[in-house]
C-alpha positions as CSV (number, residue, x, y, z in Angstrom):
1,X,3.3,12.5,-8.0
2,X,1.4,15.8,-7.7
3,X,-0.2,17.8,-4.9
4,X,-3.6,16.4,-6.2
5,X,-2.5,12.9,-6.5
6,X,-1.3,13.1,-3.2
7,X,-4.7,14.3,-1.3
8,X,-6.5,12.0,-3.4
9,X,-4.6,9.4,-1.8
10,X,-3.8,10.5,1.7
11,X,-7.7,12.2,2.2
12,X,-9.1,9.6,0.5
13,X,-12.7,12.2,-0.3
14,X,-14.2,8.9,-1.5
15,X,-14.6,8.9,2.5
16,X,-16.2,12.3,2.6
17,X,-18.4,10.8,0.0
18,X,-19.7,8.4,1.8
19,X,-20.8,10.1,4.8
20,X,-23.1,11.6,2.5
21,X,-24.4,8.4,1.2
22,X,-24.7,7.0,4.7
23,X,-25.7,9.5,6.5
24,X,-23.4,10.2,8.8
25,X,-22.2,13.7,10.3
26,X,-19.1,14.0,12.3
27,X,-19.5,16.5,15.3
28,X,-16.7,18.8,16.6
29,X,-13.7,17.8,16.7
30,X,-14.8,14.1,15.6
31,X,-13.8,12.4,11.8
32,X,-14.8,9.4,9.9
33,X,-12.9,6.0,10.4
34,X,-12.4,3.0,8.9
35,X,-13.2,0.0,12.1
36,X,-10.9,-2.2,9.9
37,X,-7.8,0.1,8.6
38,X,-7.4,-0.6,4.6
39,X,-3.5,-1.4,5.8
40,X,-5.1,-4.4,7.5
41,X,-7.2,-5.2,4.6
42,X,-10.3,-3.3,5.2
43,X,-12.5,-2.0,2.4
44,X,-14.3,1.3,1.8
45,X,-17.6,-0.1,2.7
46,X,-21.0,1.9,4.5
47,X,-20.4,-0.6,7.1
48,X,-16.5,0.0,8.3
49,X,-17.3,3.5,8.7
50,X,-18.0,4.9,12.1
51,X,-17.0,8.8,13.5
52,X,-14.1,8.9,15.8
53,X,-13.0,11.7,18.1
54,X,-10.1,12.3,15.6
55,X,-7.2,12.7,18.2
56,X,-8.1,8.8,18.8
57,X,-8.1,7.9,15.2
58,X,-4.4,9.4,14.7
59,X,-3.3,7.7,17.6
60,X,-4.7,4.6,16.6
61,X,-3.9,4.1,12.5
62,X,-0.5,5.7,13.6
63,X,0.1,3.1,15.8
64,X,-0.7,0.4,13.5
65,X,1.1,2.0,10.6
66,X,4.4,2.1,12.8
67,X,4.0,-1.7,13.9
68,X,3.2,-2.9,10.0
69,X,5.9,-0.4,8.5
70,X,8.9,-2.7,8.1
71,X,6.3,-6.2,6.7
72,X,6.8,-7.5,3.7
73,X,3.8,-6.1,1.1
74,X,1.0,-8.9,1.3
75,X,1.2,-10.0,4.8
76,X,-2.3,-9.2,5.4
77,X,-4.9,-10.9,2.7
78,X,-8.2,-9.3,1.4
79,X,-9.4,-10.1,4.9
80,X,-7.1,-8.7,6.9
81,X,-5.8,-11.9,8.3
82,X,-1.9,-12.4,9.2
83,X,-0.8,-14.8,6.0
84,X,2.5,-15.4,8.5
85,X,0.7,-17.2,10.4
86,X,-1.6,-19.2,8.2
87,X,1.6,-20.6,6.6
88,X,3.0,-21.7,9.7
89,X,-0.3,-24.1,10.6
């Protein structure tokens, strides 16, 4: 993978793009944020987004990406929702 296949995927400008679109500007020290990660099953949609004082928003998709590291791929479904626990009801 190259440099620019990397920042495609790991700054995701599609982002950027949409703060544009929607209108939003992120003050100092603040970023855009997905409310529902896309780890969890969260889309690129105008209404996930919301600006985030970006210490938080490290802190906080870090912390989910260490707890969901180790899963199996497809835990979550488009949704989001645990399927480990919808097979167990």
């Amino acid at each position: 993978m190259n440099v620019a296949e990397n920042a495609d995927r790991w700054l995701m400008p599609q982002v950027v793009d949409l703060e544009a679109v929607i209108g939003v500007v992120c003050r100092e020290n603040e970023c855009l944020s997905l409310k529902h990660p896309p780890a969890l099953g969260g889309q690129l949609d105008p209404d996930n987004i919301e600006t985030c004082h970006i210490a938080v928003h490290f802190s906080i998709s870090g912390q989910i990406h260490q707890q969901i590291k180790d899963l199996p791929a497809g835990t979550y479904d488009h949704k989001g929702r645990d399927q480990t626990v919808q097979r167990r009801r």
